[in-house]
Biopython code that builds the backbone (N, CA, C, O; Angstrom):
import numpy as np
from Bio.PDB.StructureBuilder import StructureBuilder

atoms = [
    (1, "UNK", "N", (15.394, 1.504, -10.784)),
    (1, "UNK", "CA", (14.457, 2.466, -10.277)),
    (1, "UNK", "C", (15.208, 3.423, -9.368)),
    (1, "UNK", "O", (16.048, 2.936, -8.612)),
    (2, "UNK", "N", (14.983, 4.805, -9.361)),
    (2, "UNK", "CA", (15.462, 5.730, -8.733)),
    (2, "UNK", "C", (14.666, 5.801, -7.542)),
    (2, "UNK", "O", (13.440, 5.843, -7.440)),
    (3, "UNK", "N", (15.717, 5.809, -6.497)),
    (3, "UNK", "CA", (14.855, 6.365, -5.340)),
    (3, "UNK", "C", (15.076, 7.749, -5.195)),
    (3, "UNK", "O", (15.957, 8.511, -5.593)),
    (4, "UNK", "N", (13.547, 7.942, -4.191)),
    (4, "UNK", "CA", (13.300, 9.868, -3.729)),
    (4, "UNK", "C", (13.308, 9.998, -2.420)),
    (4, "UNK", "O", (12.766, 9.028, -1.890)),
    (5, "UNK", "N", (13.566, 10.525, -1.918)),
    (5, "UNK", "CA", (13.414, 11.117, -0.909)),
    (5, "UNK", "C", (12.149, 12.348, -0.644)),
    (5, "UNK", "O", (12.219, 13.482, -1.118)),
    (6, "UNK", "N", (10.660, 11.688, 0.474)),
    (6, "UNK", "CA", (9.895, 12.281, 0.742)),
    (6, "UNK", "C", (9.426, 12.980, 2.242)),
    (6, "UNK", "O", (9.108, 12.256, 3.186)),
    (7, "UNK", "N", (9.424, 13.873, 2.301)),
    (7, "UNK", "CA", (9.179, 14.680, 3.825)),
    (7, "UNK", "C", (7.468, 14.448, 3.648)),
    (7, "UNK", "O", (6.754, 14.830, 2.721)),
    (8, "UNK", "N", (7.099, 13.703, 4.851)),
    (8, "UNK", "CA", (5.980, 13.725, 5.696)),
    (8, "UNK", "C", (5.082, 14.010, 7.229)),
    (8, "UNK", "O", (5.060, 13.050, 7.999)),
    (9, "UNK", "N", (4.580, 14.900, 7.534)),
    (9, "UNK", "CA", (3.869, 15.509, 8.613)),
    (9, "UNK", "C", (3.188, 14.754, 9.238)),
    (9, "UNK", "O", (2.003, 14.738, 8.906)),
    (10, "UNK", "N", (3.641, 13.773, 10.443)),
    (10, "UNK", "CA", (2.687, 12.961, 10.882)),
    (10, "UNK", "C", (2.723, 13.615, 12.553)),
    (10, "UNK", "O", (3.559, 14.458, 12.877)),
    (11, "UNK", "N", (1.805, 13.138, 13.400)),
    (11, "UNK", "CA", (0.899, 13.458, 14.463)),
    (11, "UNK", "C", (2.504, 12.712, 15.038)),
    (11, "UNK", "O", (3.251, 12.035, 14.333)),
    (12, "UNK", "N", (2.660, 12.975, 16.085)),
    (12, "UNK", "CA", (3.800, 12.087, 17.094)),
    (12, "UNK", "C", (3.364, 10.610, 17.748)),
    (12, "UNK", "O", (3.952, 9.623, 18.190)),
    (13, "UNK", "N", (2.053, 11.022, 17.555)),
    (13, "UNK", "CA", (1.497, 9.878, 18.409)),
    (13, "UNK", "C", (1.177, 8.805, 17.642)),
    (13, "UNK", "O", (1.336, 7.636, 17.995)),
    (14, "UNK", "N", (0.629, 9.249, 16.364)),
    (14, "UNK", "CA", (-0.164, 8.325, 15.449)),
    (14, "UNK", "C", (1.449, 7.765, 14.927)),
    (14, "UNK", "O", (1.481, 6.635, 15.414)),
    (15, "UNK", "N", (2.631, 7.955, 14.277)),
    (15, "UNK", "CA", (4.051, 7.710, 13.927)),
    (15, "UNK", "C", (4.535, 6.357, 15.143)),
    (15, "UNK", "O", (4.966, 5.218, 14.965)),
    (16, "UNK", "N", (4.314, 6.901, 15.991)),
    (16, "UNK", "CA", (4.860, 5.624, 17.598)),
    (16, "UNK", "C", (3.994, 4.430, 17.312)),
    (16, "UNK", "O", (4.333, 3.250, 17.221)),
    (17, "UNK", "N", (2.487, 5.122, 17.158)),
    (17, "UNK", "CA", (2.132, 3.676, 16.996)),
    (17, "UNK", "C", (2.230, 2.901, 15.761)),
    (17, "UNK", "O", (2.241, 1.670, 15.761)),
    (18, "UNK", "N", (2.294, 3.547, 14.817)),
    (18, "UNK", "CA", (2.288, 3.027, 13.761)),
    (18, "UNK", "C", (3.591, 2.015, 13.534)),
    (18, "UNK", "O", (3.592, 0.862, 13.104)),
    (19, "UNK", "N", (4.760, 2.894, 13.998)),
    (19, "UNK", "CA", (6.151, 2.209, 14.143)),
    (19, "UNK", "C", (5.935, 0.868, 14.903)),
    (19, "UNK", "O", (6.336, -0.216, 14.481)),
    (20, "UNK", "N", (5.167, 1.083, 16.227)),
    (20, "UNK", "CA", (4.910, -0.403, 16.822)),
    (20, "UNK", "C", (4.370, -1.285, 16.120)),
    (20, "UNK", "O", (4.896, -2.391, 16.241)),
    (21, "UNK", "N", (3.064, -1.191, 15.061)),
    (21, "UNK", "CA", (2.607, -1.913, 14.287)),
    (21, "UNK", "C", (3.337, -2.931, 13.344)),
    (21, "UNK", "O", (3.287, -4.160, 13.299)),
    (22, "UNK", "N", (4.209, -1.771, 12.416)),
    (22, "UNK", "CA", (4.979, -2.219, 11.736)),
    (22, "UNK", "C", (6.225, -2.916, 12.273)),
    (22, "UNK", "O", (6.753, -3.637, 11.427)),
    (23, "UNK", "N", (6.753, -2.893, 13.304)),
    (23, "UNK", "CA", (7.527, -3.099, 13.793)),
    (23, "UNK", "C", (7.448, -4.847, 14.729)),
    (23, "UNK", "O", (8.267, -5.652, 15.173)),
    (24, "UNK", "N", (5.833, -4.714, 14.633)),
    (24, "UNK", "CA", (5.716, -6.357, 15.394)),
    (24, "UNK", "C", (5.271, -7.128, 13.689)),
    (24, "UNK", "O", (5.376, -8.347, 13.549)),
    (25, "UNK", "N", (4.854, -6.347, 12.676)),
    (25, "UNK", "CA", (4.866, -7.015, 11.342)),
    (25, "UNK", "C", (6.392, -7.735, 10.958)),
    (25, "UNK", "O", (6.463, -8.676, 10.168)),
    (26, "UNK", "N", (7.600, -7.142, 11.645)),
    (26, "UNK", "CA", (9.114, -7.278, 10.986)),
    (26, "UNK", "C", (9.144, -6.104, 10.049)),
    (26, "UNK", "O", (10.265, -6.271, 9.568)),
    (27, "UNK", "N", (8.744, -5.207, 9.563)),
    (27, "UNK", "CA", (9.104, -3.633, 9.101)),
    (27, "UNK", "C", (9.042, -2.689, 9.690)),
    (27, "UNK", "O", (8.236, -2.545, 10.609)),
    (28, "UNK", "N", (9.916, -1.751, 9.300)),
    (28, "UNK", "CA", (10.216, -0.079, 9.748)),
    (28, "UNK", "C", (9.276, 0.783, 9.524)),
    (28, "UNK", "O", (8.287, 0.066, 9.375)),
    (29, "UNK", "N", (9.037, 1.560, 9.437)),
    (29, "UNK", "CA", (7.821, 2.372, 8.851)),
    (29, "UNK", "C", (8.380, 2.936, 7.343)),
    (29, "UNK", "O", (7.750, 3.102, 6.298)),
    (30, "UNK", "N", (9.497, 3.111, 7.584)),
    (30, "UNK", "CA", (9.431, 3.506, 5.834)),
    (30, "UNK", "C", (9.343, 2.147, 5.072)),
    (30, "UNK", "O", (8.938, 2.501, 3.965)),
    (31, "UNK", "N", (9.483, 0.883, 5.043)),
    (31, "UNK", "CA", (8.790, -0.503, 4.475)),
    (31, "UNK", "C", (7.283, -0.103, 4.089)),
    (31, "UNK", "O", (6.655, 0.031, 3.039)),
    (32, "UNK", "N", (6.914, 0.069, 5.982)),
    (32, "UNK", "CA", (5.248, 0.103, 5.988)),
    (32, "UNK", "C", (4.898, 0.699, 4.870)),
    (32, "UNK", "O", (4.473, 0.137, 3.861)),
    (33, "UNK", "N", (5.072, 1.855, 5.030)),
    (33, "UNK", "CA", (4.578, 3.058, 3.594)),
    (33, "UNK", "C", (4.642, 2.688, 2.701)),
    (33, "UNK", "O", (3.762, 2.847, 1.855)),
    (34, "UNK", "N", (6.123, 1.792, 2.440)),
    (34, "UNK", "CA", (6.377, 1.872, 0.562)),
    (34, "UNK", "C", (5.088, 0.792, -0.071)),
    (34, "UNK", "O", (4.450, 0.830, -1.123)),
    (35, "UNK", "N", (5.048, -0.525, 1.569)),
    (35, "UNK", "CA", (4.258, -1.107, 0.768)),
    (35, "UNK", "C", (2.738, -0.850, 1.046)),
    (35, "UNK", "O", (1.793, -1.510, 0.614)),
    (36, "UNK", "N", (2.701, 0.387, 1.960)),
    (36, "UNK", "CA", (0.866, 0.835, 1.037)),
    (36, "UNK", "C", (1.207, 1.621, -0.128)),
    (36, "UNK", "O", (0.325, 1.633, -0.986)),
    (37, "UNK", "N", (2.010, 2.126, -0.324)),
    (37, "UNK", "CA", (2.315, 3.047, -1.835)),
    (37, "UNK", "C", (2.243, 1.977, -2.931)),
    (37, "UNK", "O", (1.728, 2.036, -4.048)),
    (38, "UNK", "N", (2.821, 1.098, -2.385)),
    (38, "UNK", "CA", (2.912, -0.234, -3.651)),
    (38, "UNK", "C", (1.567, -0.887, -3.860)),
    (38, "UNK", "O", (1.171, -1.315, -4.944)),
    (39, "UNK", "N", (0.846, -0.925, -2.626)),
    (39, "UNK", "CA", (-0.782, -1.605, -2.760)),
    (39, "UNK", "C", (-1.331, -0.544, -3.602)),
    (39, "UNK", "O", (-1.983, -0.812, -4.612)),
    (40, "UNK", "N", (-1.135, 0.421, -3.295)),
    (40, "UNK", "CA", (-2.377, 1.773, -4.009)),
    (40, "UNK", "C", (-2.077, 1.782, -5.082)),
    (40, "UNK", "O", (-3.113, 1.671, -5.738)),
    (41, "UNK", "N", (-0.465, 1.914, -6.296)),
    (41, "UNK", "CA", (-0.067, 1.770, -7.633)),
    (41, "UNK", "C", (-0.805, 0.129, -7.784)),
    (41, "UNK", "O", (-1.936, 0.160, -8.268)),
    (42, "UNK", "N", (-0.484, -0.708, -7.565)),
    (42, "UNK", "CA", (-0.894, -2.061, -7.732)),
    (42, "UNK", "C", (-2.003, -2.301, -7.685)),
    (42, "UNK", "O", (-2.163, -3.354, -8.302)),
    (43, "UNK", "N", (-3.273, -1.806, -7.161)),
    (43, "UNK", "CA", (-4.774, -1.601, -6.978)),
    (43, "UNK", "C", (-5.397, -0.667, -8.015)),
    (43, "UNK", "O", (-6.337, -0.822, -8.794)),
    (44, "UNK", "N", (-4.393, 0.567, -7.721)),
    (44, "UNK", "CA", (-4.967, 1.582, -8.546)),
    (44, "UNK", "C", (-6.137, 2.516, -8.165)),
    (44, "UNK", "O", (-6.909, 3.246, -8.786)),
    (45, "UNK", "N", (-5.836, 2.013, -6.253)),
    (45, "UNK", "CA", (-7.241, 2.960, -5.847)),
    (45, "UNK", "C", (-6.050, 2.927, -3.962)),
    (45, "UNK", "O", (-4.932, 2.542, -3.621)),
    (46, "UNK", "N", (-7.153, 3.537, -3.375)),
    (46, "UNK", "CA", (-6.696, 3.492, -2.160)),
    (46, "UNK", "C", (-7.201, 2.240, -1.181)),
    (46, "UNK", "O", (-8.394, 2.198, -0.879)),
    (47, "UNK", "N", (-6.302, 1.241, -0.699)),
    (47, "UNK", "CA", (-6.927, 0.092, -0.495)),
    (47, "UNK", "C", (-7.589, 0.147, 0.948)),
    (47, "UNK", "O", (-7.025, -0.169, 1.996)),
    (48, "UNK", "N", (-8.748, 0.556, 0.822)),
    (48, "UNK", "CA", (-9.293, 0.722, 1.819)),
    (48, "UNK", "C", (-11.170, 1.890, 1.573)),
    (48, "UNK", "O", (-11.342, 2.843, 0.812)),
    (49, "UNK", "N", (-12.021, 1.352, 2.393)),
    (49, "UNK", "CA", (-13.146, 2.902, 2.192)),
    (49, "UNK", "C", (-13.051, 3.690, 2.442)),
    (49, "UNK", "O", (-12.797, 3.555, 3.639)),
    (50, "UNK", "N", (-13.044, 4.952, 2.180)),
    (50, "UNK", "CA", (-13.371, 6.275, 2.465)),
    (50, "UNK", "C", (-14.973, 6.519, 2.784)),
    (50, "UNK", "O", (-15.845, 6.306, 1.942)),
    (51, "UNK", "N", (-15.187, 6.908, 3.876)),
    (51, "UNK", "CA", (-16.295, 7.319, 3.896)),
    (51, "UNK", "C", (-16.586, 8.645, 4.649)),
    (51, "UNK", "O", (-15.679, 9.230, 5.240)),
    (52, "UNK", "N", (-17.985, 9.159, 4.619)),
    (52, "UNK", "CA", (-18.023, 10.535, 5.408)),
    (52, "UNK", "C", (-19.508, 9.978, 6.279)),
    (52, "UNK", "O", (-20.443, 9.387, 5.738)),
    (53, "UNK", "N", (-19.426, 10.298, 7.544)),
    (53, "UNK", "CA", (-20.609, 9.602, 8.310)),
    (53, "UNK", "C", (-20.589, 8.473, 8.714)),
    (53, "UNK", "O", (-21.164, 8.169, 9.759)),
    (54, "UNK", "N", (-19.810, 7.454, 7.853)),
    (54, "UNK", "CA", (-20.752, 5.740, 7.949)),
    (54, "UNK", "C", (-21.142, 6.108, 6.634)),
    (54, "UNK", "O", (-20.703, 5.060, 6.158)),
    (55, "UNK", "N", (-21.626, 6.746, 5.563)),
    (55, "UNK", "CA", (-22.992, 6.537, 4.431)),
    (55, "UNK", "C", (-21.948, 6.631, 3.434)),
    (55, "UNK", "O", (-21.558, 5.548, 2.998)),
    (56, "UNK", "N", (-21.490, 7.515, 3.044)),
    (56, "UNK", "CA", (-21.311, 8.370, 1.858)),
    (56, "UNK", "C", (-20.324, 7.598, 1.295)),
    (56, "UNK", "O", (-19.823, 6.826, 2.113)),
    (57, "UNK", "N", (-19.873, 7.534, 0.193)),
    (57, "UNK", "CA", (-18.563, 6.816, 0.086)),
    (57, "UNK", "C", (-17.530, 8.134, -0.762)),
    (57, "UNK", "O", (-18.425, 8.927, -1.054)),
    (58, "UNK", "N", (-16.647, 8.561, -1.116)),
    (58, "UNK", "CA", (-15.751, 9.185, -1.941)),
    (58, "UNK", "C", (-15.307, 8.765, -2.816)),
    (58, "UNK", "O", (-14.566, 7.784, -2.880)),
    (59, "UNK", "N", (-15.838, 9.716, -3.997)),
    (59, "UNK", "CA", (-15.612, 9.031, -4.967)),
    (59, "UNK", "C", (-14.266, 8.598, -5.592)),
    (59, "UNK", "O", (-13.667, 9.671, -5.657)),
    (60, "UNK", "N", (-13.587, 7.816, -6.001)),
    (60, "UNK", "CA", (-12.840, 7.219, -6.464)),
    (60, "UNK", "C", (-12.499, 8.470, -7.924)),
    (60, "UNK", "O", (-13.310, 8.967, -8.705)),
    (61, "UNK", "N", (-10.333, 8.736, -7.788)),
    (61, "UNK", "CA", (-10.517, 9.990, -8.687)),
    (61, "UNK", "C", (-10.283, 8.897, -10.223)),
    (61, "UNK", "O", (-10.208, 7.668, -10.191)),
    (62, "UNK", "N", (-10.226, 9.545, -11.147)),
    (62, "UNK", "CA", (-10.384, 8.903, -12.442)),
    (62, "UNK", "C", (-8.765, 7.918, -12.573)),
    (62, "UNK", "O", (-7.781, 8.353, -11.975)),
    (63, "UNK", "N", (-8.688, 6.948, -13.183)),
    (63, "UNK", "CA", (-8.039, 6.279, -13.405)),
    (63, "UNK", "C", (-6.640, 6.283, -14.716)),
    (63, "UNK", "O", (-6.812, 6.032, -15.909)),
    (64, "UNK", "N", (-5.730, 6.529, -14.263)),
    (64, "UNK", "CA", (-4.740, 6.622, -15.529)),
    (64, "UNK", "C", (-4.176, 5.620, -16.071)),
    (64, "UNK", "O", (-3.921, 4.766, -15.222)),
    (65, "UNK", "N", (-3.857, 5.329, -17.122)),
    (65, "UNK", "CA", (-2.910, 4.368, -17.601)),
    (65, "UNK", "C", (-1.958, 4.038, -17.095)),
    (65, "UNK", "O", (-1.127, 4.877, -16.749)),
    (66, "UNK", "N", (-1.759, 2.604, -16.873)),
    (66, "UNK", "CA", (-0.106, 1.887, -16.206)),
    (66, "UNK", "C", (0.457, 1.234, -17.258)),
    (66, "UNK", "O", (-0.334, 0.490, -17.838)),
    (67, "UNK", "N", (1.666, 1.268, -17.738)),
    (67, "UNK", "CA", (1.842, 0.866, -18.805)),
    (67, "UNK", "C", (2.427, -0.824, -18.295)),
    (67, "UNK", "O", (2.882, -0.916, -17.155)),
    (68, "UNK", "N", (2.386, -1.936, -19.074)),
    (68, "UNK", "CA", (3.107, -2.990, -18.495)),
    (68, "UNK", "C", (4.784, -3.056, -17.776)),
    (68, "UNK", "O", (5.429, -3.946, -17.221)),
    (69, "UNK", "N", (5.095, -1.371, -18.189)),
    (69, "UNK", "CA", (6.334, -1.994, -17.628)),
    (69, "UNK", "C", (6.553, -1.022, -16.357)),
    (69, "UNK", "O", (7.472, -1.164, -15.550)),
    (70, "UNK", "N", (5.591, -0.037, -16.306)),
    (70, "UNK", "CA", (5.682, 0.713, -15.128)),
    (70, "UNK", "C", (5.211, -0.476, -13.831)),
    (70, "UNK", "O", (5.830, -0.514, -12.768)),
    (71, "UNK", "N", (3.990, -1.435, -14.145)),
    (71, "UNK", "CA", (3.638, -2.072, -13.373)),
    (71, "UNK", "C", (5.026, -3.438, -13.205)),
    (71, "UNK", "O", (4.572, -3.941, -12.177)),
    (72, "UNK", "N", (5.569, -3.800, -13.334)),
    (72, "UNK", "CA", (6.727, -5.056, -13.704)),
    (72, "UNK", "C", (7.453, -3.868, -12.858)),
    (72, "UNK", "O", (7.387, -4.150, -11.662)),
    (73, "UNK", "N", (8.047, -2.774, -13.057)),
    (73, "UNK", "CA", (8.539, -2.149, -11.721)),
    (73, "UNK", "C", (8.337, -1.829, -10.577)),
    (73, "UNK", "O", (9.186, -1.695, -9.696)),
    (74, "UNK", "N", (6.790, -1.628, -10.470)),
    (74, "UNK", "CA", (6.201, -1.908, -9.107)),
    (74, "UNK", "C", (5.929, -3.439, -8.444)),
    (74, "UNK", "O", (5.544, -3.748, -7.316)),
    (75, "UNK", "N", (6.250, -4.175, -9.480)),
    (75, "UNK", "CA", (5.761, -5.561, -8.665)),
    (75, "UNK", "C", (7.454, -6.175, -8.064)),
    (75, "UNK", "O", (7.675, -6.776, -7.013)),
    (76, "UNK", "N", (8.724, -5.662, -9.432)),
    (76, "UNK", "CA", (10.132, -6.021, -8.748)),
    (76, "UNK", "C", (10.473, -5.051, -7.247)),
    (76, "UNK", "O", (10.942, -5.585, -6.241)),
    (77, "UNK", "N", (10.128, -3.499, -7.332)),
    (77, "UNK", "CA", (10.261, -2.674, -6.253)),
    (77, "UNK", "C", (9.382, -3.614, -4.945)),
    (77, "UNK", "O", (10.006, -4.159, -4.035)),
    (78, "UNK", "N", (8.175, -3.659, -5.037)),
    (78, "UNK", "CA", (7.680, -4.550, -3.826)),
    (78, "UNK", "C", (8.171, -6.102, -3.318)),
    (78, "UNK", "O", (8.112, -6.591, -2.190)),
    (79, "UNK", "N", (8.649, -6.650, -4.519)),
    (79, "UNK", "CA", (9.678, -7.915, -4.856)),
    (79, "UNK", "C", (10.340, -7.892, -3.707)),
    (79, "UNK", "O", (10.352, -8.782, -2.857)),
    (80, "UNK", "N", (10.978, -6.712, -3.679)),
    (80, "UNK", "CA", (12.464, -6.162, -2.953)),
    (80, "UNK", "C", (12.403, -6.186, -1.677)),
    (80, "UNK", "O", (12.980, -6.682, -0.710)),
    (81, "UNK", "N", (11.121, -5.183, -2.064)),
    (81, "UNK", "CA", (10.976, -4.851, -0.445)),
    (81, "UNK", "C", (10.578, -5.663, 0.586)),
    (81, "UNK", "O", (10.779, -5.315, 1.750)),
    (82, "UNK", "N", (9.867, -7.034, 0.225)),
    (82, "UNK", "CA", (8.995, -7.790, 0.781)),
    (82, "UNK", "C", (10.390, -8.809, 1.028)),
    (82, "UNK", "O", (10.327, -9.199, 2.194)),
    (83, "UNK", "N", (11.417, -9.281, 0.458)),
    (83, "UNK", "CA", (12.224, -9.990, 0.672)),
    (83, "UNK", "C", (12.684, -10.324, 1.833)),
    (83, "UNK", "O", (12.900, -9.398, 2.615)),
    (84, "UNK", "N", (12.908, -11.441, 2.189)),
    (84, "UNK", "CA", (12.756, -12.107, 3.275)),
    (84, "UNK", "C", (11.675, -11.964, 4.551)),
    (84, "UNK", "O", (11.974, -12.037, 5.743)),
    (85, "UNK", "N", (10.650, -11.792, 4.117)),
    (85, "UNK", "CA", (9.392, -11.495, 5.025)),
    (85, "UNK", "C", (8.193, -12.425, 4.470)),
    (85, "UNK", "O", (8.090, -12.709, 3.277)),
    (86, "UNK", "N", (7.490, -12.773, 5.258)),
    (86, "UNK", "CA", (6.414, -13.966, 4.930)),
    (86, "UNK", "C", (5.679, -12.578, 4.457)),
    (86, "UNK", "O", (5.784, -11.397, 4.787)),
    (87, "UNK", "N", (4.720, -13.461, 3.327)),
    (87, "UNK", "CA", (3.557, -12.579, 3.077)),
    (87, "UNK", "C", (2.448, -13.897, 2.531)),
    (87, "UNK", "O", (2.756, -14.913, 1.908)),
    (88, "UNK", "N", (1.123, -13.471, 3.001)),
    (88, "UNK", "CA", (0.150, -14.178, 3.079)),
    (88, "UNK", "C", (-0.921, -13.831, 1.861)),
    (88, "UNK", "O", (-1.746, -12.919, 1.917)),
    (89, "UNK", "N", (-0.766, -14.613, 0.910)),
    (89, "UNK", "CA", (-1.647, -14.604, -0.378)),
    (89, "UNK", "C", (-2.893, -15.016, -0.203)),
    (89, "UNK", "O", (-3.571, -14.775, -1.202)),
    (90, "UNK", "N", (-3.621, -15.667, 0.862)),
    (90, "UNK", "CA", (-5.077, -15.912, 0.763)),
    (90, "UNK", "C", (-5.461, -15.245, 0.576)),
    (90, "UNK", "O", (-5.933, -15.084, -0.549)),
    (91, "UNK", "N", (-5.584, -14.108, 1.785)),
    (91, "UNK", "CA", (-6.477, -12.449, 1.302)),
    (91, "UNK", "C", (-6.150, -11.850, 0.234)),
    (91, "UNK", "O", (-6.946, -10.920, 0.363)),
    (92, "UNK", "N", (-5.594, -11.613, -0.775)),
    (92, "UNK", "CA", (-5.305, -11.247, -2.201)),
    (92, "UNK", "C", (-6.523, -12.618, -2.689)),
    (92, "UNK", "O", (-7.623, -12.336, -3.164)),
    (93, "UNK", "N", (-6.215, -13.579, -2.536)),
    (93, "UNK", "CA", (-6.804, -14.075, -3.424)),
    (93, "UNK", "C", (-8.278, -14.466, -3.363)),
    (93, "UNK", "O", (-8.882, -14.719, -4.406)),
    (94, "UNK", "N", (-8.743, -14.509, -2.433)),
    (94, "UNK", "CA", (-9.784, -14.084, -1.675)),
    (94, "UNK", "C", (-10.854, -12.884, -2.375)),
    (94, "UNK", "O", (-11.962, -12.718, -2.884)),
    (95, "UNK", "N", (-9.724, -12.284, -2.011)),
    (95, "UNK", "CA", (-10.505, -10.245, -2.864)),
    (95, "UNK", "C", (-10.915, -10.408, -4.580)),
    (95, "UNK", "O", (-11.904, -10.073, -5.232)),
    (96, "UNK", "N", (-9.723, -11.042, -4.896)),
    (96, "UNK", "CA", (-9.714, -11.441, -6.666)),
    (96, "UNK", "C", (-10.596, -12.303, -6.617)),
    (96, "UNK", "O", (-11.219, -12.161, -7.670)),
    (97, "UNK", "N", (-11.118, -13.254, -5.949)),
    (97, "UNK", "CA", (-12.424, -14.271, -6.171)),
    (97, "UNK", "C", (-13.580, -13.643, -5.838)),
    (97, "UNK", "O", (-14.415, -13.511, -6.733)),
    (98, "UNK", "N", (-13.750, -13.346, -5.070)),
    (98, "UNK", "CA", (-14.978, -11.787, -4.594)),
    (98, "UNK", "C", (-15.414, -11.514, -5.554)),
    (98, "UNK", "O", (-16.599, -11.721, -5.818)),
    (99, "UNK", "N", (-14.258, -10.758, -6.665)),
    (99, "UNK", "CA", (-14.718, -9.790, -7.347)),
    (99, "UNK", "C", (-15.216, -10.082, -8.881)),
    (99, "UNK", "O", (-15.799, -9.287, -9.617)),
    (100, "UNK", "N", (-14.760, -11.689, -9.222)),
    (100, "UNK", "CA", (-15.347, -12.019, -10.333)),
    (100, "UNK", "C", (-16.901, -12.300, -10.382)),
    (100, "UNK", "O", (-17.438, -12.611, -11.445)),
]
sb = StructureBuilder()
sb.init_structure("model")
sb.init_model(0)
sb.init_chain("A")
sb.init_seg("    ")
for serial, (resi, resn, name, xyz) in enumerate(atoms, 1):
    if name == "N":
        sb.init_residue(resn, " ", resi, " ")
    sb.init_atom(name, np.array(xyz, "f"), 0.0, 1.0, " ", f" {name:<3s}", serial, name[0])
structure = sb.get_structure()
């Protein structure tokens, strides 16, 4: 997999904290990101609600094809990235029992 290089506009303030966040998780902020970039390809939505008010929800944009091997690269890329870091599968599995 090729990596890119992406320029992002964040607030100074909202970046510090975020860095602290990630940073008492054991990741950097560019980790942090890759692995919400990796939740959102891997979900296929934005993991989280959008809403306007409290009410409204946003709608969800239409859904494209992942082919099996685009996804097998997002699951080795997060593989990677997650390496040597605990990660906690209840809540995944949790959400997947929810939803049947």
């Amino acid at each position: 997999m090729a990596a890119v290089n992406y320029t992002v506009r964040l607030d100074e303030t909202d970046k510090k904290l975020a860095e602290q966040v990630f940073n008492e998780l054991g990741l950097t902020l560019a980790a942090g990101l890759n692995v919400y970039i990796k939740t959102v390809v891997r979900k296929r939505r934005i993991p989280f609600d959008l809403a306007l008010d409290g009410t409204e929800r946003v709608a969800a944009p239409p859904r494209s094809a992942i082919t099996p091997e685009e996804k097998m690269k997002s699951f080795q890329a997060l593989s990677g990235l997650l390496a040597g870091h605990v990660v906690d599968l209840d809540e995944e599995r949790a959400e997947r029992i929810l939803k049947q």
